[in-house]
Backbone bond lengths (Angstrom), bond angles and torsions (degrees), N, CA, C in turn:
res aa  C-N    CA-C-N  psi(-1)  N-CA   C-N-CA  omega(-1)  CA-C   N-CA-C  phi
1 X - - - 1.444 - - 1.528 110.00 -
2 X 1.190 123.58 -35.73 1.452 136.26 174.05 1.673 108.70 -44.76
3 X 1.244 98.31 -78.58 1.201 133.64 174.94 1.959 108.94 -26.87
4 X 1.768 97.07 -54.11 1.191 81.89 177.51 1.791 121.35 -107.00
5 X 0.922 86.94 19.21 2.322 113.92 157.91 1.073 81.04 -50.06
6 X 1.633 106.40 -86.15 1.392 131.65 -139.55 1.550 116.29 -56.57
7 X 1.586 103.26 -49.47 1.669 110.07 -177.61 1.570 102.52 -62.04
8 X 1.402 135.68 -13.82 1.519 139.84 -155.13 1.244 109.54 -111.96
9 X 1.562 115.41 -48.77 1.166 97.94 175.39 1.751 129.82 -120.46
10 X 1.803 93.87 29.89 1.437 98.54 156.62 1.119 114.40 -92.12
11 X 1.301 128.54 16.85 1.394 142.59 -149.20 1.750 117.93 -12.79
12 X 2.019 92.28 60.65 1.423 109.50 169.38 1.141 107.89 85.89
13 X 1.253 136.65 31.24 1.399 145.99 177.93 1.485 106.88 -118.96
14 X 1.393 121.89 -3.03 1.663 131.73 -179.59 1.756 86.98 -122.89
15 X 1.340 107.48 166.84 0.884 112.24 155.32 1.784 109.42 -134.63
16 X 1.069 127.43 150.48 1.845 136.55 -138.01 1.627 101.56 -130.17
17 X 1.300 121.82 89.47 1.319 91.13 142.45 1.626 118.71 -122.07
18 X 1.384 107.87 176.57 1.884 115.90 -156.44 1.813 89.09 -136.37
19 X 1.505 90.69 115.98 1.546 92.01 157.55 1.633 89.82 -138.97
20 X 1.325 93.02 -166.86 2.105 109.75 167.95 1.442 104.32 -161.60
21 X 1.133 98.48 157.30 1.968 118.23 -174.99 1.462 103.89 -69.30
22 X 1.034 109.72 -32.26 1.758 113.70 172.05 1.348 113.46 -147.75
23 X 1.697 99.00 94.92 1.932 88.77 -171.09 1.586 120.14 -100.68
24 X 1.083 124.51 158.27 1.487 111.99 -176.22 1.456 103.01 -76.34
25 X 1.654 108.84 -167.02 1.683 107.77 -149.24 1.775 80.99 -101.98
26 X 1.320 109.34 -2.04 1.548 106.47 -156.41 1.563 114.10 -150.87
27 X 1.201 103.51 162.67 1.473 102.24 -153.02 1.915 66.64 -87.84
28 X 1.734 102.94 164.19 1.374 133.29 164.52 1.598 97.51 -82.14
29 X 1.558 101.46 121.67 2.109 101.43 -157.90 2.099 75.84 -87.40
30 X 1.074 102.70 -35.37 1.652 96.71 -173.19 2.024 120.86 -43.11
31 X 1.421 88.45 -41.81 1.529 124.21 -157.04 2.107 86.98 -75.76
32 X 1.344 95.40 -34.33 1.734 105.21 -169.06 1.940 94.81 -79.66
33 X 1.162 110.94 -59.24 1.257 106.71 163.94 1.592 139.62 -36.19
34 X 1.621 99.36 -39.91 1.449 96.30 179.87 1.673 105.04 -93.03
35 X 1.354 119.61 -5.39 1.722 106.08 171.95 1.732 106.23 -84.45
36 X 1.132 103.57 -26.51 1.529 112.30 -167.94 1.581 101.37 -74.57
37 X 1.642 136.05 -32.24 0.735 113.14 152.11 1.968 129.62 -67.32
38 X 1.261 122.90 -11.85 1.354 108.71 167.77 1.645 111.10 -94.95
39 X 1.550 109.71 31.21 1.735 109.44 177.97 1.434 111.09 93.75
40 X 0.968 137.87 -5.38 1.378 130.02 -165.83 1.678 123.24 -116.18
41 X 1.101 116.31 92.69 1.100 107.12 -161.24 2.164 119.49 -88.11
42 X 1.095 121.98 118.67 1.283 143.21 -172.24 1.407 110.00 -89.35
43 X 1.355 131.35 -8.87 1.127 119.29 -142.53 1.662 105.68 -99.34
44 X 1.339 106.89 15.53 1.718 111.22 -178.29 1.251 98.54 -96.19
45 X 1.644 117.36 -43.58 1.605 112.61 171.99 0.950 142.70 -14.72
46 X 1.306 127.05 162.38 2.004 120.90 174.20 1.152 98.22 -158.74
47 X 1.261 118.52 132.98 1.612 128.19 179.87 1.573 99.03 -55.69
48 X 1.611 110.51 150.60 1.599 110.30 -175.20 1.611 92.75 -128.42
49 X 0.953 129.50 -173.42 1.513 156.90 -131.53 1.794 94.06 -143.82
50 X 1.483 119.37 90.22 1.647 107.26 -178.83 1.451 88.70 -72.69
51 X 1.675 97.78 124.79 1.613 116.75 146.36 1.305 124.09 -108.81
52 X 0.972 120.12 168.51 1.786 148.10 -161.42 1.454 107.10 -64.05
53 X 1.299 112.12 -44.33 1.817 107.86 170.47 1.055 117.03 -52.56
54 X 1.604 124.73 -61.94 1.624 147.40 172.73 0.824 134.85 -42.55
55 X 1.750 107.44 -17.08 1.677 134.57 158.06 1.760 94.31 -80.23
56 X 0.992 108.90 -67.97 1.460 121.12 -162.24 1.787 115.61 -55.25
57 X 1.387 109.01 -29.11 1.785 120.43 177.24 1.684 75.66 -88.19
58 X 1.032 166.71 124.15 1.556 126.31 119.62 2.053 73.19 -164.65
59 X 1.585 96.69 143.40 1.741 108.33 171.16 1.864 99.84 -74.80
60 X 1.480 102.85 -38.40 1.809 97.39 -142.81 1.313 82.03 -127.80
61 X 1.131 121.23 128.30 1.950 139.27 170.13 1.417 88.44 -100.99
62 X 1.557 119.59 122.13 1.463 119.23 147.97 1.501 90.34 -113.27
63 X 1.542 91.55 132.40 1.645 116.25 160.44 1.996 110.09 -108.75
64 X 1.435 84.55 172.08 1.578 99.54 -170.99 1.398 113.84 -140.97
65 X 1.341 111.90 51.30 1.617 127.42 -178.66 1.734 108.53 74.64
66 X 1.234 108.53 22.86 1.504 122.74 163.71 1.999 123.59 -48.98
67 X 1.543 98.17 -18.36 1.548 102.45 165.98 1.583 112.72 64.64
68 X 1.343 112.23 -127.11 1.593 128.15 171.22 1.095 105.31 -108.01
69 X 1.217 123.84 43.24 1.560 108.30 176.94 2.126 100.39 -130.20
70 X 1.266 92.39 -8.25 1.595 93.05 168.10 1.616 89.95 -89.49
71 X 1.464 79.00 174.29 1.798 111.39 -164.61 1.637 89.15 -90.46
72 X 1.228 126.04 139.58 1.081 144.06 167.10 2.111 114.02 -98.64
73 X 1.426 107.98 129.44 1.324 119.23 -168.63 1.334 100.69 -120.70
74 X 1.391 154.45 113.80 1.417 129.28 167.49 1.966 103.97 -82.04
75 X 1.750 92.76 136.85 1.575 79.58 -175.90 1.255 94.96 140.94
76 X 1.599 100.84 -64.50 1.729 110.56 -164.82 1.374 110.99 -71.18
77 X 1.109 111.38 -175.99 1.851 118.35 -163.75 1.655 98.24 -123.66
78 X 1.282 126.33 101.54 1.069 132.57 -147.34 1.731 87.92 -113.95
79 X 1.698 128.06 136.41 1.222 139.65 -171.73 1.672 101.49 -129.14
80 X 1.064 135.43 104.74 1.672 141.18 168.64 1.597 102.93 -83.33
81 X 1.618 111.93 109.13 1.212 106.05 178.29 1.918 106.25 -114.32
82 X 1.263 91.89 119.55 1.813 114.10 -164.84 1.403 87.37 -69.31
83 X 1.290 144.58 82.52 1.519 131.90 154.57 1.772 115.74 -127.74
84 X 1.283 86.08 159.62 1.785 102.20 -178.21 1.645 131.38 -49.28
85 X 1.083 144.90 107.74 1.285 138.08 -151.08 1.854 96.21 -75.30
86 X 0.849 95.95 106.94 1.803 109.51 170.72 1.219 99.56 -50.26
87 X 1.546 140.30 -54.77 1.873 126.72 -161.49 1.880 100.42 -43.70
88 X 1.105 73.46 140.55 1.653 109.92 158.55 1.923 89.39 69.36
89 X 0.850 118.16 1.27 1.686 112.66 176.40 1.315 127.71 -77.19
90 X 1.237 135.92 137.45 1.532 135.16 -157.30 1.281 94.95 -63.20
91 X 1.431 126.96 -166.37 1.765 138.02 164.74 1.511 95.48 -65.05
92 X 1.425 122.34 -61.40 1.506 122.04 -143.95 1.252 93.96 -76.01
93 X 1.459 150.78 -38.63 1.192 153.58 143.96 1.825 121.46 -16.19
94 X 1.227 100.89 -39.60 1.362 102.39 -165.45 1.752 109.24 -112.21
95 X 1.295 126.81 1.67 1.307 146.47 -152.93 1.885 84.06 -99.04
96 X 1.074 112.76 -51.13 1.801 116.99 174.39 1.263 104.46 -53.55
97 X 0.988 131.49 -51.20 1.760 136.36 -157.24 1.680 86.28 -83.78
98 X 1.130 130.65 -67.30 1.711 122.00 178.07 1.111 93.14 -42.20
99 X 1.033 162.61 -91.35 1.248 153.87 -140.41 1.830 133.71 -54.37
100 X 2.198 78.44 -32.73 1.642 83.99 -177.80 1.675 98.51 -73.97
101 X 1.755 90.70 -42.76 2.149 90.68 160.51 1.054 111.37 1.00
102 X 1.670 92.52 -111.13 1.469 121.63 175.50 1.568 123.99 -7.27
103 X 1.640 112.57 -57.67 1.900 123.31 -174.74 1.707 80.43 -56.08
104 X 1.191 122.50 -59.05 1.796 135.17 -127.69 1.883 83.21 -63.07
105 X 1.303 103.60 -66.68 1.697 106.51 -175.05 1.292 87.02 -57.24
106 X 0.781 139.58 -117.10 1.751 144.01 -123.96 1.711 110.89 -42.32
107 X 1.471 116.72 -36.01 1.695 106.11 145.38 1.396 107.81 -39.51
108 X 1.515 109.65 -82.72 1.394 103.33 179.75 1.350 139.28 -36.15
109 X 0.391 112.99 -21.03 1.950 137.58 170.11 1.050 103.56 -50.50
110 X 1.822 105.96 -98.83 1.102 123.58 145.49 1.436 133.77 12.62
111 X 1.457 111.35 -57.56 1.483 89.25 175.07 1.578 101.61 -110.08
112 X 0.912 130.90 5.78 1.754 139.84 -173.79 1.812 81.54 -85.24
113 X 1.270 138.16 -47.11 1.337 120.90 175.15 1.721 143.35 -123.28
114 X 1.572 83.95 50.23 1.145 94.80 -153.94 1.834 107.13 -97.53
C-alpha cells in the first residue's frame, strides 16, 4: 500500500521499490481492495524478496517492524513504520491502516521534495 502512495502521488518524481524480509506468495486481495477504493490500483503487483542492492540503490529504507532481519546499510536513512499488519483483516479493519499509510507517505513526501 505504501509503495503504491508513493508511486501515485509523487507522480514520478520518487522512484519506489517494494520488497519484504518475508513476503507472502500473494498480494493481500483485501489490502488491493481498500487502495482501489481510494483510486489506486495495486493489483498487478507481487510481493518481492527485499535484497541487499535495493537497500543499497535506495536514499530512504522504510521498514515495518522488520527487526534484524532487514539488511543493515550505515549511511542510509532508515524509517520504522509501527503499523498494523492488514493479513487476514476484514476491509473495515484495514481502511485505518491505508490511511495511517497514506498520512505516513505524504509526510514523507513532503520532505523527500521539499
Amino acid at each position: 500500500m505504501a509503495a503504491g502512495f508513493m508511486r501515485t502521488l509523487s507522480e514520478g518524481r520518487v522512484e519506489v521499490l517494494s520488497a519484504g524480509s518475508l513476503p507472502a506468495t500473494s498480494l493481500n486481495p483485501v489490502a488491493v481492495e481498500a487502495m482501489a477504493e481510494v483510486g489506486i490500483d495495486i493489483a498487478a503487483e507481487s510481493p518481492k524478496l527485499l535484497a541487499d542492492a535495493a537497500v543499497q540503490a535506495s536514499d530512504v529504507v522504510i521498514t515495518m517492524g522488520c527487526g534484524d532481519t532487514c539488511p543493515f546499510y550505515p549511511g542510509k536513512r532508515y524509517l520504522d513504520w509501527q503499523l498494523r499488519d492488514p493479513a487476514g483483516l476484514p476491509l473495515e479493519d484495514v481502511r485505518p491502516i491505508r490511511d495511517q499509510i497514506r498520512t505516513m507517505v505524504e509526510q514523507l513526501l513532503a520532505e523527500l521534495l521539499h
